[in-house]
C-alpha positions as CSV (number, residue, x, y, z in Angstrom):
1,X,-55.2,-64.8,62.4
2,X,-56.7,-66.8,60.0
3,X,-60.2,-65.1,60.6
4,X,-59.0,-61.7,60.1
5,X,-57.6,-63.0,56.4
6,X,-60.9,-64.3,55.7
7,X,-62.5,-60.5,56.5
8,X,-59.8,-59.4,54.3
9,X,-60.7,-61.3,51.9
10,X,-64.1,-60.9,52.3
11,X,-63.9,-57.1,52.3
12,X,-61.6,-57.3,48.8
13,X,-64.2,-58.9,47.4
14,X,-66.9,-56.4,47.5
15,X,-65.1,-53.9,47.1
16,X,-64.2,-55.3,43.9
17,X,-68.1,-55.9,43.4
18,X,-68.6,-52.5,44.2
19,X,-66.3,-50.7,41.8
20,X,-68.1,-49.4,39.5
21,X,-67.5,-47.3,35.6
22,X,-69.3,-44.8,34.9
23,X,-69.8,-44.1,30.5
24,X,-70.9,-40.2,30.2
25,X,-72.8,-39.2,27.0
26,X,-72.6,-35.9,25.8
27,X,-73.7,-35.1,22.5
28,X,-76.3,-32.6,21.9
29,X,-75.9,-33.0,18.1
30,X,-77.0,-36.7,17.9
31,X,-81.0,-37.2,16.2
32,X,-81.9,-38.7,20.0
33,X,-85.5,-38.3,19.2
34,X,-85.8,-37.7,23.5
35,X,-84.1,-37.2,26.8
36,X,-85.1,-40.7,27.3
37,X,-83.9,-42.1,24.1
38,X,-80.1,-40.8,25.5
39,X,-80.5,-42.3,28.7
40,X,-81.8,-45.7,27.6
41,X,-78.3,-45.7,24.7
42,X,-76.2,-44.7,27.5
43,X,-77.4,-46.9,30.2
44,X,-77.1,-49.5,27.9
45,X,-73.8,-48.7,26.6
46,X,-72.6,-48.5,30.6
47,X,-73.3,-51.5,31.0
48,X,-71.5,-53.4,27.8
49,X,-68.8,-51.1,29.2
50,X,-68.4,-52.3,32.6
51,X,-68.6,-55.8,31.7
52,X,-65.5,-55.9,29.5
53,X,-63.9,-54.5,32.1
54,X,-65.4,-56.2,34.9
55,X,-67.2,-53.8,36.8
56,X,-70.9,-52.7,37.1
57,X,-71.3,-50.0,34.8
58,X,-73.7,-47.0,34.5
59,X,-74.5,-44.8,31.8
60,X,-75.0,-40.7,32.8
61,X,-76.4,-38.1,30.2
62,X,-74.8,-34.6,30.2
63,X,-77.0,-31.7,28.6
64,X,-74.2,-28.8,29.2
65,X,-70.8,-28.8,28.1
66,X,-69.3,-27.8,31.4
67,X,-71.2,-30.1,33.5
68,X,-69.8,-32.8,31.5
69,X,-66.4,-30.7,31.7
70,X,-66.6,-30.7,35.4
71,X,-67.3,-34.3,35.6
72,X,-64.0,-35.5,33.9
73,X,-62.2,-33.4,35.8
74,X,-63.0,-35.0,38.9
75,X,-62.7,-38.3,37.3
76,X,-66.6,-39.1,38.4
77,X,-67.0,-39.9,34.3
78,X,-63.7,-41.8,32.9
79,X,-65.4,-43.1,29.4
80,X,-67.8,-41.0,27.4
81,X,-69.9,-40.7,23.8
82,X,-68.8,-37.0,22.8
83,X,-69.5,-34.9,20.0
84,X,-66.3,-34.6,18.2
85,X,-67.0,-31.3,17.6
86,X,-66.9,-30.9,21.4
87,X,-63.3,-32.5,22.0
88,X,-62.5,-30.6,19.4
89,X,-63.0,-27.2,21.2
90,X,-62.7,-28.5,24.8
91,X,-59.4,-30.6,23.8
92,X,-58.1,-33.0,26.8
93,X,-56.3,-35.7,27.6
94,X,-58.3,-38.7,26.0
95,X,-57.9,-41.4,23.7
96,X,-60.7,-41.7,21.0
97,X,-61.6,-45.4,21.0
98,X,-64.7,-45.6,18.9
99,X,-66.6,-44.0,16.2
100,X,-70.5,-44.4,16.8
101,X,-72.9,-45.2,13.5
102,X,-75.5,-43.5,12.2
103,X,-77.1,-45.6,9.3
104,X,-74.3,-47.5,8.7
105,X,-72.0,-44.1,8.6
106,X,-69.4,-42.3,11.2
107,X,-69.8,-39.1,9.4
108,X,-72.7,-36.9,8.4
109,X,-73.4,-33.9,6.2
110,X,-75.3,-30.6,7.9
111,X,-77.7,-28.8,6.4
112,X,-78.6,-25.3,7.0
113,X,-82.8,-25.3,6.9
114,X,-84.7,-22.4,7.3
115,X,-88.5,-21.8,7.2
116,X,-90.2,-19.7,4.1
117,X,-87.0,-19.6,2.0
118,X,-84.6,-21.5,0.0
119,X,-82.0,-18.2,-0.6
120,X,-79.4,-17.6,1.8
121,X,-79.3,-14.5,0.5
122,X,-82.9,-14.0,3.0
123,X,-81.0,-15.0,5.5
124,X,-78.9,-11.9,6.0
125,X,-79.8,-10.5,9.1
126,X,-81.4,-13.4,10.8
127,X,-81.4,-15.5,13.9
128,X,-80.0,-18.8,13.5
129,X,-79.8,-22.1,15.6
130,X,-77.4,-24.7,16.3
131,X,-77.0,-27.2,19.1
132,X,-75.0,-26.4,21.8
133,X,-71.5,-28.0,21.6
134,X,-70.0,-26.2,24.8
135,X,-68.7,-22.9,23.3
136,X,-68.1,-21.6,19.7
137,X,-70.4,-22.1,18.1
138,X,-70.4,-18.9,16.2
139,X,-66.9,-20.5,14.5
140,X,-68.4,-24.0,13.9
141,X,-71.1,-22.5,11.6
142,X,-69.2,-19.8,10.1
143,X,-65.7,-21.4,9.6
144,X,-66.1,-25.4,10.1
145,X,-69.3,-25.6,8.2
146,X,-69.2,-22.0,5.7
147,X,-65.5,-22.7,5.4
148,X,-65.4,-18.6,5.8
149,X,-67.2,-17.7,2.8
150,X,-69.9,-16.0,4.9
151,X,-69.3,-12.7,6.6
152,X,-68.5,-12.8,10.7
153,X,-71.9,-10.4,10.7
154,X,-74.0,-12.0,8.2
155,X,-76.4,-13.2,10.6
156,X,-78.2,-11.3,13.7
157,X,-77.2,-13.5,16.1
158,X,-76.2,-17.2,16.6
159,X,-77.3,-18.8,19.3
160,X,-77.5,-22.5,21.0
161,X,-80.3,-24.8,21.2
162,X,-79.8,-27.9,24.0
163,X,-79.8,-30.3,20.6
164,X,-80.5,-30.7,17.4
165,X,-84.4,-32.0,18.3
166,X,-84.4,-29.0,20.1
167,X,-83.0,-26.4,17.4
168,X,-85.7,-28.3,15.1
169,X,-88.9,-27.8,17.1
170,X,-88.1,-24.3,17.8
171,X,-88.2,-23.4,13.7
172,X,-91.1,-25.6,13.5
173,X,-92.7,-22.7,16.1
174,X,-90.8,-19.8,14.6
175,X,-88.4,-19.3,17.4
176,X,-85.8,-18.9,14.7
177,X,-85.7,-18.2,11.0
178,X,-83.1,-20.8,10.7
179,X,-81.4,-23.7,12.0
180,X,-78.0,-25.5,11.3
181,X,-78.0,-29.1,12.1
182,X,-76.9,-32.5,10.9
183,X,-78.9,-34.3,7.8
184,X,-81.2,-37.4,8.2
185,X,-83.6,-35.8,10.8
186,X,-87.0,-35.3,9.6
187,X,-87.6,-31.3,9.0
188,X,-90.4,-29.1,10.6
189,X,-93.6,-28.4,8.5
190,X,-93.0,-25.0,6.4
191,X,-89.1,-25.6,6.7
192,X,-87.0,-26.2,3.9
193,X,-82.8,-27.0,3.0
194,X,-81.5,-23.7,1.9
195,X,-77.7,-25.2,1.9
196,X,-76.1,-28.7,2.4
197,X,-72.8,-28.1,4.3
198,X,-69.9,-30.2,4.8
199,X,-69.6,-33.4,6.7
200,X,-68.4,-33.9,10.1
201,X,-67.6,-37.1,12.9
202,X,-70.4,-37.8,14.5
203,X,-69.8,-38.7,18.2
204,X,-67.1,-41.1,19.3
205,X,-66.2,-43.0,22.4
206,X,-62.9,-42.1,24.0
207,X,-61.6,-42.9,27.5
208,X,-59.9,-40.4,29.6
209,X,-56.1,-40.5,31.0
210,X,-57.4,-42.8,34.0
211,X,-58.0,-45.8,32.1
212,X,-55.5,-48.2,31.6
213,X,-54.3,-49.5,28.1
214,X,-55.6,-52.8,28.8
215,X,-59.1,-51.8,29.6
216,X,-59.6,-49.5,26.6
217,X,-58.8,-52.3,25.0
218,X,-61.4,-54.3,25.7
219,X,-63.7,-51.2,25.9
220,X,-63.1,-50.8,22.2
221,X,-63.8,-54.6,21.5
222,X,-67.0,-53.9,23.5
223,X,-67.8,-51.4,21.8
224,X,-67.7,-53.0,18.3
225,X,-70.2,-55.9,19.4
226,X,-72.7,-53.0,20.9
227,X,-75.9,-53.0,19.2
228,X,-77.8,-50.1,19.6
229,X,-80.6,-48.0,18.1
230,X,-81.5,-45.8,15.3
231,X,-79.4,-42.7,16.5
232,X,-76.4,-44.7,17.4
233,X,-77.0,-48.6,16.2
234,X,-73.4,-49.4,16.7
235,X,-69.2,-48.6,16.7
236,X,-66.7,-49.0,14.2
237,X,-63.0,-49.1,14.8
238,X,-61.8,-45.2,15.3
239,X,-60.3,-42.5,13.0
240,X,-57.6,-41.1,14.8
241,X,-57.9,-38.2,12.9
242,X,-61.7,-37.6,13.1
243,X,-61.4,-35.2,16.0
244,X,-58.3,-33.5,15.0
245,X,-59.9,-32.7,11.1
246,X,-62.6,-30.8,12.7
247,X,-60.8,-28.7,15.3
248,X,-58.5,-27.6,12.6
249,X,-61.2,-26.2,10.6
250,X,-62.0,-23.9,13.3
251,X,-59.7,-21.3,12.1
252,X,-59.8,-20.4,8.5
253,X,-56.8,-19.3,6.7
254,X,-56.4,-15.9,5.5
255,X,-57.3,-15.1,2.0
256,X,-55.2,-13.5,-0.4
257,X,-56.3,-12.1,-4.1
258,X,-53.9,-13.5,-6.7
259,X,-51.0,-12.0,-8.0
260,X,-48.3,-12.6,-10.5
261,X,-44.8,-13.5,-9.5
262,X,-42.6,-13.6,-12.6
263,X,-40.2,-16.7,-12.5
264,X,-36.7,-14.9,-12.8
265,X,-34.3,-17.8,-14.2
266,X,-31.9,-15.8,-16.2
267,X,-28.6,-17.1,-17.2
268,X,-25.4,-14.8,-18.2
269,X,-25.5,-15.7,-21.5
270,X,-29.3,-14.7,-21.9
271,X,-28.6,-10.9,-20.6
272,X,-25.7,-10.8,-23.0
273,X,-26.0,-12.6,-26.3
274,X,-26.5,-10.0,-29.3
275,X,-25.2,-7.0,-27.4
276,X,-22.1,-5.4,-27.6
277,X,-21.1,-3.6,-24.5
278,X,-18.1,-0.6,-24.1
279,X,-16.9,1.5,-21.3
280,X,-17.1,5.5,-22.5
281,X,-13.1,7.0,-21.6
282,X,-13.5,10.2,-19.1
283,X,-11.0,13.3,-20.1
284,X,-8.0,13.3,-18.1
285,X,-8.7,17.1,-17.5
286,X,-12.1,16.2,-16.1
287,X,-9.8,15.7,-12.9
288,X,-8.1,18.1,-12.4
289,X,-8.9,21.1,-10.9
290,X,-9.5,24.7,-12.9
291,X,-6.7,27.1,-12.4
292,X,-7.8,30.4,-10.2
């Protein structure tokens, strides 16, 4: 008896050891300046993770939107570093923990650069890039970051790049006439900012319906002591409203020309004062009918 409670005991043990957490990062938008640049943040961020909690954690890099989608769903990824543009298409049951910081800021302003031109008006007609967020990204540039001032056809086509390195170098070779990407990235030779464009989140960390309120707690405290690089040197404590801004920008309200609407406040003594009023009599005979 008491050897088979010291197996189970044993066997509790590592299987406590061996629980581990695995932190996903998706988020093609980020500066990472390589694919090994993202792994290194997120294997480092997996592992200030898993020791809040204490588990042995791992970091995982997603370069597609439904990889990543798939992933969460199976409950293989149950903390991440998302685009917020991302969650805010993909929506989901998560609880945003985190902002990440780009020199010293959550949020950053995009740019729309282009090669050989400062006009948008040379634009018309053209191919333009923007990283991959996992599905509309024909809205993100036209309504979240145009704000709908720019025609649904204005451009050829709008198509994805893997990332915003990746949207970059392909301008720098001419594989697009333009690109739309966050500021603070260094721009290819021969390219130049036709238009600065609104600001958006940049990625935050969130935990999915899995985690418990007590861990995210100590994820988030985590979080705010991690120390990591140039694209993503640290976390400050989370805008609950950073995700929820950009998704509803995704939809522009209809515009309607002005028009006048008179105020109509009249009282009885306005329609009447200065008028004198009578009721004509009608003939008696006006009645009655004409004899045959």
């Amino acid at each position: 008896m008491r050897s088979l409670v010291i197996a189970l005991l044993i066997l509790a043990s590592a299987t406590a050891r061996a629980e581990t957490i695995t932190v996903g990062l998706f988020a093609p938008t980020a500066p990472f300046p390589s694919t090994s640049a993202r792994v290194e943040l997120a294997s480092r961020l997996g592992d200030q993770v898993g020791k809040a909690v204490g588990a042995t954690g791992t970091g995982k890099v997603f370069a597609r939107g439904g990889d990543f989608s798939a992933a969460v769903k199976k409950g293989e990824v149950t903390v991440a570093l998302v685009d917020a543009a991302y969650l805010a298409v993909a929506g989901g049951n998560y609880t945003v923990l985190a902002a990440s910081l780009r020199g010293g800021d959550s949020t950053h302003a995009w740019q729309l650069v282009a090669r050989g031109t400062d006009k948008l008006s040379a634009l018309k007609g053209k191919r333009v890039l923007v990283p991959g967020i996992g599905g509309r990204e024909p809205e993100l540039v036209l309504n979240v970051l145009l704000g709908g001032e720019v025609a649904k056809d204005y451009f050829a086509k709008i198509e994805t790049a893997p990332d915003t390195v990746s949207a970059l170098a392909a301008l720098g070779l001419g594989k697009a006439d333009a690109v739309v990407v966050p500021t603070g990235v260094e721009l290819p030779s021969g390219s130049q900012k036709v238009l600065e464009l609104p600001a958006l989140s940049g990625p935050v960390l969130v935990a999915y319906g899995a985690v418990s309120a007590a861990n995210r707690d100590k994820i988030a405290a985590a979080a705010l002591a991690f120390r990591g690089d140039a694209t993503v040197s640290g976390f400050r404590a989370a805008d609950s409203d950073a995700v929820k801004s950009v998704a509803r920008r995704f939809v522009v309200p209809a515009k309607r020309g002005p028009f006048a609407m008179p105020a109509i406040r009249l009282l009885v003594g306005d329609l009447v004062e200065g008028r004198t009023f009578s009721i004509e009599r009608t003939p008696v005979t006006s009645f009655a009918a004409k004899p045959r």
